[in-house]
PyMOL Python script that loads the backbone (N, CA, C, O; Angstrom):
from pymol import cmd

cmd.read_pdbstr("""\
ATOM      1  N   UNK A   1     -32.038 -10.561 -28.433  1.00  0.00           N
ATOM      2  CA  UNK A   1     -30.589 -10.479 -28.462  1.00  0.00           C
ATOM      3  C   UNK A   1     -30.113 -10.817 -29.872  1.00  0.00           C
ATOM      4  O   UNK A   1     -30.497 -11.814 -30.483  1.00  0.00           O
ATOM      5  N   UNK A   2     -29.287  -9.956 -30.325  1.00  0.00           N
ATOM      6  CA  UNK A   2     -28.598 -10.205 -31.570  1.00  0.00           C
ATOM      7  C   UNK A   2     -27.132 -10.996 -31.629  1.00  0.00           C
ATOM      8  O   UNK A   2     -26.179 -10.709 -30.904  1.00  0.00           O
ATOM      9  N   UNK A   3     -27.143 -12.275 -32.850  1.00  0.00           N
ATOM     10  CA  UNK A   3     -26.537 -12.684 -32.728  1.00  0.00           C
ATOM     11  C   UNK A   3     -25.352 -11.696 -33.850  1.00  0.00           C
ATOM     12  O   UNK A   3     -25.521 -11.097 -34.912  1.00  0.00           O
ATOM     13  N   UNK A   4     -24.153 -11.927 -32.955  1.00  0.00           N
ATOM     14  CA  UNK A   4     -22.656 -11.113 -33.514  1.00  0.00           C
ATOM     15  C   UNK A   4     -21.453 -12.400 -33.924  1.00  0.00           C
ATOM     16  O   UNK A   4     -20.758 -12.994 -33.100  1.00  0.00           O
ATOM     17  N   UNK A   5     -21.453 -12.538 -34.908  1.00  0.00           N
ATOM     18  CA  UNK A   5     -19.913 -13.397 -35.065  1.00  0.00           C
ATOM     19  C   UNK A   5     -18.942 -12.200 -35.379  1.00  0.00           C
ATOM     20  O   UNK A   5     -19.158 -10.989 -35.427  1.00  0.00           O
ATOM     21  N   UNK A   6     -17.702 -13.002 -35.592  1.00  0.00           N
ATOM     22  CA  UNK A   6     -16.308 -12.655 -35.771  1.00  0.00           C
ATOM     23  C   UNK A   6     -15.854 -11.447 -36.733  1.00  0.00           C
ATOM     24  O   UNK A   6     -15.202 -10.426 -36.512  1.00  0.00           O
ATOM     25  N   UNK A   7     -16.468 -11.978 -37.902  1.00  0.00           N
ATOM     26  CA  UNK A   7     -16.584 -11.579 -39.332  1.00  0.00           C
ATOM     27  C   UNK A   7     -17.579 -10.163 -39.165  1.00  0.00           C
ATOM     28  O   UNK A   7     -17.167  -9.019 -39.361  1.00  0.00           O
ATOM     29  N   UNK A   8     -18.731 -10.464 -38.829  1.00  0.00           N
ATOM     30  CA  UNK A   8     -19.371  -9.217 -38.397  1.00  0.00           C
ATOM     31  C   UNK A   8     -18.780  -7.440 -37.802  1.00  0.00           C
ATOM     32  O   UNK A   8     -19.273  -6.336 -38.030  1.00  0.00           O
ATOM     33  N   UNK A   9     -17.413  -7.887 -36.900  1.00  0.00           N
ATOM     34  CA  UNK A   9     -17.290  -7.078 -35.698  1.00  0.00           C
ATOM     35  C   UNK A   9     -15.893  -6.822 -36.636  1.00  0.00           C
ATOM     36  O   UNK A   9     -15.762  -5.606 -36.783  1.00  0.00           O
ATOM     37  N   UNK A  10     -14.841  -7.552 -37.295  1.00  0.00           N
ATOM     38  CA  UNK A  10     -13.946  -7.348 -38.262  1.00  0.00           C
ATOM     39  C   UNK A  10     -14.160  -6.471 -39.736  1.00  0.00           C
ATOM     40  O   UNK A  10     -13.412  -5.784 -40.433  1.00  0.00           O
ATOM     41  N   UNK A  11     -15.428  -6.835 -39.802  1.00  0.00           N
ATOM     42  CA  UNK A  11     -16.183  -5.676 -41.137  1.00  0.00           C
ATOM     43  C   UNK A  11     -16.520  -4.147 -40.767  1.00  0.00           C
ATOM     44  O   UNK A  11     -16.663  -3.174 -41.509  1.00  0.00           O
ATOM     45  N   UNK A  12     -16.591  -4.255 -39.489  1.00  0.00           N
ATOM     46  CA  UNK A  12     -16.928  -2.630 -38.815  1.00  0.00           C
ATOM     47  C   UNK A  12     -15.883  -1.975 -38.530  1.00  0.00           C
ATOM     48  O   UNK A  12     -15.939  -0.755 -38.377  1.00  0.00           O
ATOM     49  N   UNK A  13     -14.651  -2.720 -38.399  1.00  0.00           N
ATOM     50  CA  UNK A  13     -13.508  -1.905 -37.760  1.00  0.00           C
ATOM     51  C   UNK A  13     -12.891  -1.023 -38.705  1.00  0.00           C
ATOM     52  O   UNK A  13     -12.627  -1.622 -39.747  1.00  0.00           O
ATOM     53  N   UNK A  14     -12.559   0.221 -38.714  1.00  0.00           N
ATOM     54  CA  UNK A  14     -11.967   1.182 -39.410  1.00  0.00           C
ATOM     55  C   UNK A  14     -10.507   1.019 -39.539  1.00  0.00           C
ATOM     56  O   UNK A  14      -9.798   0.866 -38.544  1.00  0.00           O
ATOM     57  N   UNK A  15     -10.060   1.046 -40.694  1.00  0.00           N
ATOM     58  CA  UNK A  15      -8.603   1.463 -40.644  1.00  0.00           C
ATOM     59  C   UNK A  15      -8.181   2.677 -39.965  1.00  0.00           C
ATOM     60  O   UNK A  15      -8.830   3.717 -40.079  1.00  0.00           O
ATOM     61  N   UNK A  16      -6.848   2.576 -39.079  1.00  0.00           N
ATOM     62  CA  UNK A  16      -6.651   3.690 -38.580  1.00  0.00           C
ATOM     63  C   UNK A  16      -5.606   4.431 -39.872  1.00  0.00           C
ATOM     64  O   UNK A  16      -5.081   3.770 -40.767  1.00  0.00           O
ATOM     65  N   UNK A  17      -5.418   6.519 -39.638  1.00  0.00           N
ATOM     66  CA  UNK A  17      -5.256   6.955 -40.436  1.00  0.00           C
ATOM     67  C   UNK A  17      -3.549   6.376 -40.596  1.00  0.00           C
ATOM     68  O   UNK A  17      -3.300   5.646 -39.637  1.00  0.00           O
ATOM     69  N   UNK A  18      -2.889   6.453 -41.117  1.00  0.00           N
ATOM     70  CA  UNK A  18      -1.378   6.359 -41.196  1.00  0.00           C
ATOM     71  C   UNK A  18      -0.708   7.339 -40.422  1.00  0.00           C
ATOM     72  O   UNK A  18      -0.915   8.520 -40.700  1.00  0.00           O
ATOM     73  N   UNK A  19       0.388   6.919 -39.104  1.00  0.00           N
ATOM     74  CA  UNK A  19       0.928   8.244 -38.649  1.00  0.00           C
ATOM     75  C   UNK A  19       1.349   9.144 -39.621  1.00  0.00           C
ATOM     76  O   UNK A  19       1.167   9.016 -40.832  1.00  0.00           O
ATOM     77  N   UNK A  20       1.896  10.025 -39.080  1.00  0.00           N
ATOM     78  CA  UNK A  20       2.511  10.998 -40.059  1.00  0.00           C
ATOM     79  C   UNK A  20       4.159  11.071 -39.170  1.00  0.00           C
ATOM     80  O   UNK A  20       4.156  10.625 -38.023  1.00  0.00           O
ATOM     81  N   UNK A  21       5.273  11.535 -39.639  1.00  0.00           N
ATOM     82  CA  UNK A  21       6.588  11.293 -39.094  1.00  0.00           C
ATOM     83  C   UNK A  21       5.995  11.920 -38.134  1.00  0.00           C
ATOM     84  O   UNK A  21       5.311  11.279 -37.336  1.00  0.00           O
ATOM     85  N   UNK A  22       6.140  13.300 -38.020  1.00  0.00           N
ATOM     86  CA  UNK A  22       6.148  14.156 -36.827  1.00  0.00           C
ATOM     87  C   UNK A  22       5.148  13.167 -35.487  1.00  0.00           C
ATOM     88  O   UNK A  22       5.424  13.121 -34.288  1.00  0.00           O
ATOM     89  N   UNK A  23       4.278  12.652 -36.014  1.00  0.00           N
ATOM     90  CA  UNK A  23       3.306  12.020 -34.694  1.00  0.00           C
ATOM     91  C   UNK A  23       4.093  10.737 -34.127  1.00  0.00           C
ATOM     92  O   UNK A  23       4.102  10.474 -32.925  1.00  0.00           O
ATOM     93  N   UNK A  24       4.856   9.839 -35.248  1.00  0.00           N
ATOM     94  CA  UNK A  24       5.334   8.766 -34.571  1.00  0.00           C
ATOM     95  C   UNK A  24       6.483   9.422 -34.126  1.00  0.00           C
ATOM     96  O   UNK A  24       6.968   9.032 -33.064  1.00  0.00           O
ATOM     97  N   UNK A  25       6.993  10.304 -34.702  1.00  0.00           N
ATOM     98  CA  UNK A  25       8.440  11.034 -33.823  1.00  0.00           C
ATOM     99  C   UNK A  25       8.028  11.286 -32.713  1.00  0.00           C
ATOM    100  O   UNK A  25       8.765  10.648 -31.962  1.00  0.00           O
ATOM    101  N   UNK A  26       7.125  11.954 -31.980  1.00  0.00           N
ATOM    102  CA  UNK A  26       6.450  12.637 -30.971  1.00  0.00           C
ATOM    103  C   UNK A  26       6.155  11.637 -29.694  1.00  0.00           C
ATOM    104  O   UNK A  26       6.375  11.841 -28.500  1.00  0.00           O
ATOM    105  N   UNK A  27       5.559  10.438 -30.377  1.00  0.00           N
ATOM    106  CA  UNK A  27       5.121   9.391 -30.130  1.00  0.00           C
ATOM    107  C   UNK A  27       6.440   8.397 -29.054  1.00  0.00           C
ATOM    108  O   UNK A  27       6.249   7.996 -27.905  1.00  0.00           O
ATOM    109  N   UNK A  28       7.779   8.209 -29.929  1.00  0.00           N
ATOM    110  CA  UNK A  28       8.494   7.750 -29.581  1.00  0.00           C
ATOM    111  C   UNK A  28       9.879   8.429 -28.882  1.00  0.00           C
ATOM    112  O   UNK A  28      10.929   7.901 -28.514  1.00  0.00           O
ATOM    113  N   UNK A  29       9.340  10.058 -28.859  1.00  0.00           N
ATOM    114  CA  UNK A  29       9.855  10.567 -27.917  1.00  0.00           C
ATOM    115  C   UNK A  29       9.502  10.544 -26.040  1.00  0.00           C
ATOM    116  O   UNK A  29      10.310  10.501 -25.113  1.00  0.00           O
ATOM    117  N   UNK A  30       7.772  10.599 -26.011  1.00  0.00           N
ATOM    118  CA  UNK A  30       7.060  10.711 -25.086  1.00  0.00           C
ATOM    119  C   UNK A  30       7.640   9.088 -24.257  1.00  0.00           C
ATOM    120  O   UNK A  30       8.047   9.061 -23.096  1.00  0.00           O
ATOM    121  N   UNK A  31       7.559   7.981 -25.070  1.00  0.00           N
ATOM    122  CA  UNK A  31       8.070   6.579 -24.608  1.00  0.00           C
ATOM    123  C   UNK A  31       9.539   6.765 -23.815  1.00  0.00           C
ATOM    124  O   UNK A  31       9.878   6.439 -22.678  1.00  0.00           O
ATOM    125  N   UNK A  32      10.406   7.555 -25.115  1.00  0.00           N
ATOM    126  CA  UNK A  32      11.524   7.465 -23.901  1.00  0.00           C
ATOM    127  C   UNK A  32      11.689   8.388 -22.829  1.00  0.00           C
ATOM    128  O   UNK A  32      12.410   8.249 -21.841  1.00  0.00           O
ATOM    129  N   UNK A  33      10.822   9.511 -23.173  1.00  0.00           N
ATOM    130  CA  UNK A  33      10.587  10.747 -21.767  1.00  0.00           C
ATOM    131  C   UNK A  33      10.151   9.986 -20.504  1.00  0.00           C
ATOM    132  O   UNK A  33      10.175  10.413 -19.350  1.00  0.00           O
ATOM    133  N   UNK A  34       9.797   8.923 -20.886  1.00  0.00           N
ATOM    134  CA  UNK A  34       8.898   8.352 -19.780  1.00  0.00           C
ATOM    135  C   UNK A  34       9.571   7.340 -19.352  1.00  0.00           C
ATOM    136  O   UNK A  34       9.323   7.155 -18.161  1.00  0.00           O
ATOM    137  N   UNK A  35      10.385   6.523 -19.817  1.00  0.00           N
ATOM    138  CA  UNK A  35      11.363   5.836 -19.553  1.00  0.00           C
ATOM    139  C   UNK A  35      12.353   6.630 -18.763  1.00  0.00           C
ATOM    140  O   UNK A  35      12.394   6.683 -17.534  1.00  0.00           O
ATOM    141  N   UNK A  36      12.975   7.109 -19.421  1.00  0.00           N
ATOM    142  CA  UNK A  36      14.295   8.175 -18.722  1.00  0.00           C
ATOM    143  C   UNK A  36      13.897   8.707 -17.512  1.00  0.00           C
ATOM    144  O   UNK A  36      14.804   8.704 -16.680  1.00  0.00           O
ATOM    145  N   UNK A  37      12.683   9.233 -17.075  1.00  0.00           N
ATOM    146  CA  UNK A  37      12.260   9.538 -16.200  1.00  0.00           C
ATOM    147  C   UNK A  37      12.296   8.853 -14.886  1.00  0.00           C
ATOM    148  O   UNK A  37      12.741   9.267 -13.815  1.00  0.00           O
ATOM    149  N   UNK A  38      11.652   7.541 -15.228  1.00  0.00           N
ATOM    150  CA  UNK A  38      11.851   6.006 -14.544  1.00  0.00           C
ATOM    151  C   UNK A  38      13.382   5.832 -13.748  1.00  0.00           C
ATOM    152  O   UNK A  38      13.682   5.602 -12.576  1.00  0.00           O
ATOM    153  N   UNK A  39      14.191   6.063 -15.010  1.00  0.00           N
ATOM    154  CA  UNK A  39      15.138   5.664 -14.592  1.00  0.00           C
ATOM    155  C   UNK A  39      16.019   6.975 -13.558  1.00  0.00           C
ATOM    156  O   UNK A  39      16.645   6.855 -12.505  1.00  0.00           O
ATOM    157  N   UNK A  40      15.838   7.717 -14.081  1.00  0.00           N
ATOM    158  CA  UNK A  40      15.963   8.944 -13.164  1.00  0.00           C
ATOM    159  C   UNK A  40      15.524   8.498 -11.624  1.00  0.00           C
ATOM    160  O   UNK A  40      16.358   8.254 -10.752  1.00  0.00           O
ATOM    161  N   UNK A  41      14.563   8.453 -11.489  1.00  0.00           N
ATOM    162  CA  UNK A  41      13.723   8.187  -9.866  1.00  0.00           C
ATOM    163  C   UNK A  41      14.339   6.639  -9.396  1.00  0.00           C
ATOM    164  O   UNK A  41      14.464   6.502  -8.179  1.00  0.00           O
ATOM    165  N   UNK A  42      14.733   5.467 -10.257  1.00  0.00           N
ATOM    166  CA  UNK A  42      15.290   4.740  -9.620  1.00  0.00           C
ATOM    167  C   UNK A  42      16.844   5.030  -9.287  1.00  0.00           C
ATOM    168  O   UNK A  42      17.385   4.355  -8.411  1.00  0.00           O
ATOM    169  N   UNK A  43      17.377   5.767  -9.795  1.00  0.00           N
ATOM    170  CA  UNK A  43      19.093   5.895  -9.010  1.00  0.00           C
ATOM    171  C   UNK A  43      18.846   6.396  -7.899  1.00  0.00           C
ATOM    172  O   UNK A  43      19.240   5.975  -6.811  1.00  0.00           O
ATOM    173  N   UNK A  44      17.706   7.982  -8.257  1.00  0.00           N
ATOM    174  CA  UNK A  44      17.571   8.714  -6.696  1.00  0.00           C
ATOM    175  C   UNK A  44      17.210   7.934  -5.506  1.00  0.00           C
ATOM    176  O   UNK A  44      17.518   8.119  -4.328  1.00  0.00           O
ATOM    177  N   UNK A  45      16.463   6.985  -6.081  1.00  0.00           N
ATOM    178  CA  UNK A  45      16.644   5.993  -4.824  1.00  0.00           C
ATOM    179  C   UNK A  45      17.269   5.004  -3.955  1.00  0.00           C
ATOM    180  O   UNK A  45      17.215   4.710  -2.761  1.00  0.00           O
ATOM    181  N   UNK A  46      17.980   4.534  -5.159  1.00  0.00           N
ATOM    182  CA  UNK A  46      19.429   3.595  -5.263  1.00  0.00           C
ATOM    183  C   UNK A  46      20.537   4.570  -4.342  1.00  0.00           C
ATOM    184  O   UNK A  46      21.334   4.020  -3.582  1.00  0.00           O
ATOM    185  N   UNK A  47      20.500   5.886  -4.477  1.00  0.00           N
ATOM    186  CA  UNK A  47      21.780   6.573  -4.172  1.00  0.00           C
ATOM    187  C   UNK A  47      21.143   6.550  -2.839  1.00  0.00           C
ATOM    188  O   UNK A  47      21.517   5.623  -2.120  1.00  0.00           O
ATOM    189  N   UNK A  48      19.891   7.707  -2.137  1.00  0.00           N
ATOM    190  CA  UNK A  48      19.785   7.697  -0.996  1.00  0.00           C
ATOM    191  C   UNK A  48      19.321   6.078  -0.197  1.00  0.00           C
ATOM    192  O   UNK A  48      18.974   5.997   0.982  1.00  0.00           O
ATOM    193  N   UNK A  49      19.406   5.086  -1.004  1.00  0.00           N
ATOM    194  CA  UNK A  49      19.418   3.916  -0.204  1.00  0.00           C
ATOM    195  C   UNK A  49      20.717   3.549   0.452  1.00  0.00           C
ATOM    196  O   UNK A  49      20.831   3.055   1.574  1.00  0.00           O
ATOM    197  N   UNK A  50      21.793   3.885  -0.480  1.00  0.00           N
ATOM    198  CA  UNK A  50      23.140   3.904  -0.123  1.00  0.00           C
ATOM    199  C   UNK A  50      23.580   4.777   1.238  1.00  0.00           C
ATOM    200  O   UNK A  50      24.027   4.540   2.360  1.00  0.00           O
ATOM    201  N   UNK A  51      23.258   5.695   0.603  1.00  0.00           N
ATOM    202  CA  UNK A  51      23.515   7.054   1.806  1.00  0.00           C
ATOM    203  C   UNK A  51      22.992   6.073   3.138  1.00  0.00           C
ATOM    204  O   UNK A  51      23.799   5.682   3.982  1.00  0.00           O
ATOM    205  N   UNK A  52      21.875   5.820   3.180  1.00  0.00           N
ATOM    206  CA  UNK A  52      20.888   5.940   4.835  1.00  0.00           C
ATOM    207  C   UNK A  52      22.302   4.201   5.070  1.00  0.00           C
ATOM    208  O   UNK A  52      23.206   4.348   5.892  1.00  0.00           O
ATOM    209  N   UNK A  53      22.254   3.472   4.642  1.00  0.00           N
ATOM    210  CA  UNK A  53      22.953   2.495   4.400  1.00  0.00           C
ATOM    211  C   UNK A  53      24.517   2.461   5.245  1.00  0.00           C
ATOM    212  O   UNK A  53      25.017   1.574   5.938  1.00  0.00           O
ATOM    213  N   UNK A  54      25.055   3.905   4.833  1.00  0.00           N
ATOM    214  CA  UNK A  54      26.163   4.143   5.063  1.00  0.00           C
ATOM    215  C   UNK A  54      26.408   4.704   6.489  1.00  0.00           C
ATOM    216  O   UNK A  54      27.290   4.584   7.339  1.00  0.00           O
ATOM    217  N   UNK A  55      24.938   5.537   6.341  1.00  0.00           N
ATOM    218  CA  UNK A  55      25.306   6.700   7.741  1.00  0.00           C
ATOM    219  C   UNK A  55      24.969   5.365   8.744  1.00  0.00           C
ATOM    220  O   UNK A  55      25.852   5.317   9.599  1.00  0.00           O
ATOM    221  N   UNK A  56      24.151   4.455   8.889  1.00  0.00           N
ATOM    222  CA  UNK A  56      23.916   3.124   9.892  1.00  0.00           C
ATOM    223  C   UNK A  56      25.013   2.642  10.358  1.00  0.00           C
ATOM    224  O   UNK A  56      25.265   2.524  11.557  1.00  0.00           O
ATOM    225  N   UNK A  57      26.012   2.213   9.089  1.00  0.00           N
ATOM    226  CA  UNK A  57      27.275   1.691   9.496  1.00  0.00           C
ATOM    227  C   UNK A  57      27.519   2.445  10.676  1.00  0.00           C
ATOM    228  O   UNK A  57      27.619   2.023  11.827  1.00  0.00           O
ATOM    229  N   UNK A  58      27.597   3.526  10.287  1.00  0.00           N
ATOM    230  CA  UNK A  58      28.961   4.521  10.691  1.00  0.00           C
ATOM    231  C   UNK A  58      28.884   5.003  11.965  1.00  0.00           C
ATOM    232  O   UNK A  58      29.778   5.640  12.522  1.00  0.00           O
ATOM    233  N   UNK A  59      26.960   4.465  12.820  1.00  0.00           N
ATOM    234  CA  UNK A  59      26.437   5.387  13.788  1.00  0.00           C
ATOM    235  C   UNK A  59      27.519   4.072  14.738  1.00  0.00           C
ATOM    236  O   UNK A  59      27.965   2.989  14.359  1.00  0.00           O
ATOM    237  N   UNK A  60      27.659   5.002  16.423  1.00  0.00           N
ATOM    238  CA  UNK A  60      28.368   3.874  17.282  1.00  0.00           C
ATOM    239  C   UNK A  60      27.364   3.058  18.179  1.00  0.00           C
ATOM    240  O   UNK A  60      26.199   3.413  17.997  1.00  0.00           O
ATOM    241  N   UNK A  61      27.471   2.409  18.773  1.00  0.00           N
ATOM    242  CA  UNK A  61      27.173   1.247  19.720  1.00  0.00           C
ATOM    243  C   UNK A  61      25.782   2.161  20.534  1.00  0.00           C
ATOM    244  O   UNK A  61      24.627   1.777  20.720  1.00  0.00           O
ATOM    245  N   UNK A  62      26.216   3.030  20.774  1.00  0.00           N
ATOM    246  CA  UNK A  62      25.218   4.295  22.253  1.00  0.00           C
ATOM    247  C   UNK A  62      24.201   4.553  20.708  1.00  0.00           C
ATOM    248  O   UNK A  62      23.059   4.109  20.590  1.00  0.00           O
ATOM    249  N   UNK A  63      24.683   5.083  20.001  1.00  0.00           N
ATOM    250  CA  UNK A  63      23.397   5.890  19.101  1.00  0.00           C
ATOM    251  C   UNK A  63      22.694   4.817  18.443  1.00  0.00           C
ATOM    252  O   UNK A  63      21.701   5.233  17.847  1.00  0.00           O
ATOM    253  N   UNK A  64      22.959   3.041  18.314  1.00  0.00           N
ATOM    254  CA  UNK A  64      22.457   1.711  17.704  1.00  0.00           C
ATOM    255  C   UNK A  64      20.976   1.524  18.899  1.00  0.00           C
ATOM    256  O   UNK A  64      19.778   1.320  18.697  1.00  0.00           O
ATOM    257  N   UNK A  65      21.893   1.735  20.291  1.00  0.00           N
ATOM    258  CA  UNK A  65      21.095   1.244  21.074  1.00  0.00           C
ATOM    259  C   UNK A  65      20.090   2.032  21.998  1.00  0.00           C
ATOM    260  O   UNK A  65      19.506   1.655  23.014  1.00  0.00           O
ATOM    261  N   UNK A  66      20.058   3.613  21.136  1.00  0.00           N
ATOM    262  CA  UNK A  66      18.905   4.569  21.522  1.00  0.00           C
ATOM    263  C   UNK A  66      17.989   4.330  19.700  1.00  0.00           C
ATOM    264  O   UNK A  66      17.676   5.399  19.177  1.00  0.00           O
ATOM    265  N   UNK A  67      17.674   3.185  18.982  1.00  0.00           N
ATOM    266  CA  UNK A  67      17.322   3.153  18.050  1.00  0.00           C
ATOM    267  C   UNK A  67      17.005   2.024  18.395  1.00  0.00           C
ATOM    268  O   UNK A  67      15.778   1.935  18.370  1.00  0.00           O
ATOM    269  N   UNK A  68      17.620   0.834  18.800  1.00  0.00           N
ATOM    270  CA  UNK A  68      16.774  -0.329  18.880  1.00  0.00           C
ATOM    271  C   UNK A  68      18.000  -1.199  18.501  1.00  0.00           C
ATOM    272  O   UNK A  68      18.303  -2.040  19.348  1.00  0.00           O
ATOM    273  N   UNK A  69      18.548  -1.162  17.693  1.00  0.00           N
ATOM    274  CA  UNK A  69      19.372  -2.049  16.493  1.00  0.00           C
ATOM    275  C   UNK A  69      20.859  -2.765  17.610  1.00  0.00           C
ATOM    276  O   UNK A  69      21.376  -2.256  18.605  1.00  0.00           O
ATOM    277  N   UNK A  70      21.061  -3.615  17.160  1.00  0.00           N
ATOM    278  CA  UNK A  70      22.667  -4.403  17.265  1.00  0.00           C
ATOM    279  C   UNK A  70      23.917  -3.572  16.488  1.00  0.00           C
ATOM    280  O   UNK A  70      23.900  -3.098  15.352  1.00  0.00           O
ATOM    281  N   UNK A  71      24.476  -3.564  16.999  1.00  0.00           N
ATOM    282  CA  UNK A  71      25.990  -3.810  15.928  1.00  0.00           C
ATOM    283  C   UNK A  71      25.589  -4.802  14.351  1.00  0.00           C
ATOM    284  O   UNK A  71      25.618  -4.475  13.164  1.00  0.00           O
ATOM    285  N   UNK A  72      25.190  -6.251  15.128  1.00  0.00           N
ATOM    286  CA  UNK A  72      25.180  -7.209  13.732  1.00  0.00           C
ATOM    287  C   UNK A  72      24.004  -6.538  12.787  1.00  0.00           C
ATOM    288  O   UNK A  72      24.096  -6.378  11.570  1.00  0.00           O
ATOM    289  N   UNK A  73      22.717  -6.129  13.733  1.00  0.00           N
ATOM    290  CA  UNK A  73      21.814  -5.661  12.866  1.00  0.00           C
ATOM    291  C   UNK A  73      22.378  -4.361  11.756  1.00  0.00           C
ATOM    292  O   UNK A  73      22.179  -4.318  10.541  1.00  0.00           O
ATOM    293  N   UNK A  74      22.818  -3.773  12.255  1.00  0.00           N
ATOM    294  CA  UNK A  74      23.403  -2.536  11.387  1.00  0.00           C
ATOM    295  C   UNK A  74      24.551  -3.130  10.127  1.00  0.00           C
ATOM    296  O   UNK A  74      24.727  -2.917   8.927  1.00  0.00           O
ATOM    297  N   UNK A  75      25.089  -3.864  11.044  1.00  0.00           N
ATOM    298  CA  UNK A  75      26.082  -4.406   9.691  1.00  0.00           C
ATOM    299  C   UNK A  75      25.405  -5.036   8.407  1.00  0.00           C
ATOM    300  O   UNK A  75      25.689  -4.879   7.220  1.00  0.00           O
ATOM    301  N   UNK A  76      24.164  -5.997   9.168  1.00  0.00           N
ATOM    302  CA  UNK A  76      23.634  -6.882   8.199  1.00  0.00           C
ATOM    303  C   UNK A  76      23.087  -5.631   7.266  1.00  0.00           C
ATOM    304  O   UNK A  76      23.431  -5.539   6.088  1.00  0.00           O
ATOM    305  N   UNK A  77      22.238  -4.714   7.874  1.00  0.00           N
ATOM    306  CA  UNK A  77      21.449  -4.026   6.481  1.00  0.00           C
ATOM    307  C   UNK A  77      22.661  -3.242   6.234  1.00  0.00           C
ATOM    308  O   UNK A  77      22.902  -3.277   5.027  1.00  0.00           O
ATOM    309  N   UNK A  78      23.532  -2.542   6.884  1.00  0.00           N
ATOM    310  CA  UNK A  78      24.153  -1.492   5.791  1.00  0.00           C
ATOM    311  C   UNK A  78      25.403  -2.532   5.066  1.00  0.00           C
ATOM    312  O   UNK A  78      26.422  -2.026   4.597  1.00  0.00           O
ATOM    313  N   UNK A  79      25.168  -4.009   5.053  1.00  0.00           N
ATOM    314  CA  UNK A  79      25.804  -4.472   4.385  1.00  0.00           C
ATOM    315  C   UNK A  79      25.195  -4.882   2.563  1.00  0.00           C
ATOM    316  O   UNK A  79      25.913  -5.043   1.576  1.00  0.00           O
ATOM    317  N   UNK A  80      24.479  -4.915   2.601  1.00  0.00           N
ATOM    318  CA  UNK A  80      23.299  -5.280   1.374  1.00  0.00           C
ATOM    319  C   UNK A  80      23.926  -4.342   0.420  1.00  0.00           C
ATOM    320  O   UNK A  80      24.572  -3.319   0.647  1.00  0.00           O
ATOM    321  N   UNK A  81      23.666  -4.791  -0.469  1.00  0.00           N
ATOM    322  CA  UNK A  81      23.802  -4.017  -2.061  1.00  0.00           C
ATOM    323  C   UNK A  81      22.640  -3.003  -1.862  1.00  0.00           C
ATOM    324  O   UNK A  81      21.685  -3.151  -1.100  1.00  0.00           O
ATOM    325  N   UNK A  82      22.877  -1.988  -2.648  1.00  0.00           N
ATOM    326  CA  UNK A  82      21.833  -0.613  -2.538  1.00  0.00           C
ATOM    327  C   UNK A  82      20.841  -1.037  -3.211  1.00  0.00           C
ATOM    328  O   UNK A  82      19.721  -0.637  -2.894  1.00  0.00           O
ATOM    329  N   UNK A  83      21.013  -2.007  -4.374  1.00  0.00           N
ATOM    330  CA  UNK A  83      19.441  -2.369  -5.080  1.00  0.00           C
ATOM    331  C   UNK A  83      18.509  -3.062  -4.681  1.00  0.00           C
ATOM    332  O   UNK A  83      17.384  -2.900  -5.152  1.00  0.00           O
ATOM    333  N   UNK A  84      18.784  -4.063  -3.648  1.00  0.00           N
ATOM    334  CA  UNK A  84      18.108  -4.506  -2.571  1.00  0.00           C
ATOM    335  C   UNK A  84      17.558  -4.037  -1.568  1.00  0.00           C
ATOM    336  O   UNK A  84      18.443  -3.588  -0.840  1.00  0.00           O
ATOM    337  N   UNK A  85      16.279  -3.854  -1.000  1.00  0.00           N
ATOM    338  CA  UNK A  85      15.110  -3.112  -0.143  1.00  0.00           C
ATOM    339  C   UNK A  85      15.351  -3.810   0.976  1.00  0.00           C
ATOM    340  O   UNK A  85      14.682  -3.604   1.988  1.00  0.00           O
TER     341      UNK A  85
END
""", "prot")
cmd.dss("prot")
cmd.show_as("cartoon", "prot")
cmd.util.cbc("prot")
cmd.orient("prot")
């Protein structure tokens, strides 16, 4: 077994080349494509959390209790903020 220190494994490492604009442009486009994206898929979910949220309220007493649910149960969840699961 060969012994490896610090200094050894720091002498081998290559400088990387320097971006060039176009690559870090590219670079820090793909970051926010991917971000924006994110955020895209969390409203769509935020919104139809709202929606299902709303239509609960709105169902009556007969259609709560061919589902299972209370009155209070329905109030409690379609009472919650939409960002909450």
């Amino acid at each position: 077994m060969t012994n490896v220190n610090c200094t050894d494994i720091l002498t081998k490492i290559q400088p990387c080349p320097p971006l060039t604009w176009r690559a870090w442009l590219k670079a820090g486009l793909d970051l926010f494509k991917n971000d924006a994206v994110a955020v895209a898929d969390l409203v769509c979910v935020w919104q139809a959390r709202a929606a299902e949220r709303h239509r609960l309220r709105a169902l009556d007493d007969r259609m709560l209790k061919d589902i299972g649910l209370s009155r209070a149960d329905a109030e409690a969840e379609g009472g919650k903020p939409f960002w909450r699961r």
